[in-house]
C-alpha positions as CSV (number, residue, x, y, z in Angstrom):
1,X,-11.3,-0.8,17.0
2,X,-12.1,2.2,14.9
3,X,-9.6,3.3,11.7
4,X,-7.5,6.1,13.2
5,X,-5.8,8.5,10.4
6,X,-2.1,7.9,10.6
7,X,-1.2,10.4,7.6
8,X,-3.1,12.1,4.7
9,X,-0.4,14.6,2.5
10,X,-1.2,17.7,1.3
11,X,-2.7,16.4,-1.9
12,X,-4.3,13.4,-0.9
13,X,-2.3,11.2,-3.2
14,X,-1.7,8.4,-0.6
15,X,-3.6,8.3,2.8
16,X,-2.8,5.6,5.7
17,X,-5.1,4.6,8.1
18,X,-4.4,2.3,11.0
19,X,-6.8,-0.3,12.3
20,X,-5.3,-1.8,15.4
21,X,-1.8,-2.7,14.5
22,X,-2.3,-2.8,10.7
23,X,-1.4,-0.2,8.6
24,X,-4.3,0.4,5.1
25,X,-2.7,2.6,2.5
26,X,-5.2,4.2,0.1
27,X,-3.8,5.4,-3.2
28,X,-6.3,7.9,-5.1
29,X,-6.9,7.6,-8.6
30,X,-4.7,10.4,-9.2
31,X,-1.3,8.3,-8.9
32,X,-1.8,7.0,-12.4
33,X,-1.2,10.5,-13.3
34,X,1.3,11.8,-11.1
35,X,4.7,12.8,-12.6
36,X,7.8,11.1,-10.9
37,X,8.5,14.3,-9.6
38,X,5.2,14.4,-7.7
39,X,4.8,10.6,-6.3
40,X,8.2,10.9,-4.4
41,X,7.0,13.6,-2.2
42,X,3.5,11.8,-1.3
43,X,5.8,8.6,-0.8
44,X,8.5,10.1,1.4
45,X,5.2,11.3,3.3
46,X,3.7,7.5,3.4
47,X,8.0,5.9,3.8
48,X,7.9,7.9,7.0
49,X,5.3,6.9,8.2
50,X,5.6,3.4,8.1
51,X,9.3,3.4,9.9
52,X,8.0,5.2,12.9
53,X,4.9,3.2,13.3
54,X,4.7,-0.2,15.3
55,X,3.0,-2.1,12.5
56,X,2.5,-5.7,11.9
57,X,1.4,-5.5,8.5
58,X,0.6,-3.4,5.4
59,X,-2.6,-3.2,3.0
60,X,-2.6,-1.3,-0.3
61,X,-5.8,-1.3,-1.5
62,X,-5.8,-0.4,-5.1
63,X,-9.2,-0.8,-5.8
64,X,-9.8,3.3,-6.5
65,X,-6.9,2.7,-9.4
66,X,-6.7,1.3,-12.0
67,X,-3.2,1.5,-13.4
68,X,0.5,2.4,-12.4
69,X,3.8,2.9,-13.8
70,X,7.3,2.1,-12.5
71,X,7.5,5.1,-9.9
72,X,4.6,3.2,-8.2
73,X,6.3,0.0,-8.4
74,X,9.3,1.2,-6.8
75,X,7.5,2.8,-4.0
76,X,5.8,-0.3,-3.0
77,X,9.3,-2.1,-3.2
78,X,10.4,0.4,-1.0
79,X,7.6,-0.2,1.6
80,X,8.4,-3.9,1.2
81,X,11.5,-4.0,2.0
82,X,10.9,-1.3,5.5
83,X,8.8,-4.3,6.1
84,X,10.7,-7.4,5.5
85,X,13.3,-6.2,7.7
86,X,11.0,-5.9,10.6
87,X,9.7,-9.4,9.8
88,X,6.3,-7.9,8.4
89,X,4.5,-8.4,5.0
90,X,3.0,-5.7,2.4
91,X,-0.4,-7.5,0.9
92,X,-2.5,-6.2,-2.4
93,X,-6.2,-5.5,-1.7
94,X,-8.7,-4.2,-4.5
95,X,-6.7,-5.0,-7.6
96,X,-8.0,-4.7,-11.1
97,X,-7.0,-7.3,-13.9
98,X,-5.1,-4.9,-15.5
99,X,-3.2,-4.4,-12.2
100,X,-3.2,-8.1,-11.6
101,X,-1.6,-8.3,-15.1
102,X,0.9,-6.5,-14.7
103,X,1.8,-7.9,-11.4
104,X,2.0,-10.7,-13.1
105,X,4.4,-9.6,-15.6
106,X,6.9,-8.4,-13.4
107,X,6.1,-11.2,-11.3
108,X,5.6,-9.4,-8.3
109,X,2.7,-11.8,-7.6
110,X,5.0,-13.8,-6.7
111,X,5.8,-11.8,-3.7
112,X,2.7,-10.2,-2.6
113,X,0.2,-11.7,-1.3
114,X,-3.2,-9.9,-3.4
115,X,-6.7,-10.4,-2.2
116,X,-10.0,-9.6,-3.8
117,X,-11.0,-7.0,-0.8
118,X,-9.6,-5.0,2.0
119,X,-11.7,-7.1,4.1
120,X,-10.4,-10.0,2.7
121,X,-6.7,-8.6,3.3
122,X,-7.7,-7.9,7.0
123,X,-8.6,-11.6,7.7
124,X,-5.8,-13.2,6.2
125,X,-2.8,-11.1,7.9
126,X,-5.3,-10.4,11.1
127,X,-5.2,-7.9,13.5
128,X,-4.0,-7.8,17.1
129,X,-6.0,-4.7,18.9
């Protein structure tokens, strides 16, 4: 099935792309930068999204960043938790060592699942197109 463009904001901070009934989220660069004030916007955008979608399944593939700060960390708590309560799972794809670090550090490894490659993340939590 080909990736169909769920939603891109205005800035391209965050873009999701669907591939049968998963749900890829592609965070630019540009998020390690982004004041608070800018990253609630572009996750509102993404927050929306996934509620109104019939998802399975969530990848974040971070492997165009290479660092974040706690308003990223809460957003993907967020999406988590939209997630959990549909009995779905959020899994890291692409993830630096730094990233992996501090992951690791807030133990947040603990509850994501992380992979070495969006194609990795694909196999494990599958697709059903």
């Amino acid at each position: 099935m080909a990736p169909e463009v769920v939603n891109s904001n205005q800035k391209d901070y965050i873009q999701l792309t669907r591939v049968g009934d998963v749900i890829i989220m592609f965070p630019s660069s540009e998020i390690e930068n982004l004041p608070p004030n800018l990253i609630e916007p572009a996750a509102q955008i993404a927050l929306s999204s996934l509620k109104s979608a019939a998802i399975s399944n969530l990848i974040v593939d971070l492997s165009q960043v290479r660092f974040f700060g706690s308003e990223f960390i809460a957003f993907l708590l967020r999406c988590h938790l939209i997630l959990k309560k549909s009995g779905n799972e959020l899994v890291l794809a692409g993830v630096n060592d730094r990233i992996r670090e501090l992951l690791r550090q807030t133990a947040l490894d603990t509850i994501w699942a992380i992979y070495k490659t969006r194609a990795e993340a694909m196999e494990a939590v599958g697709s059903s197109d």
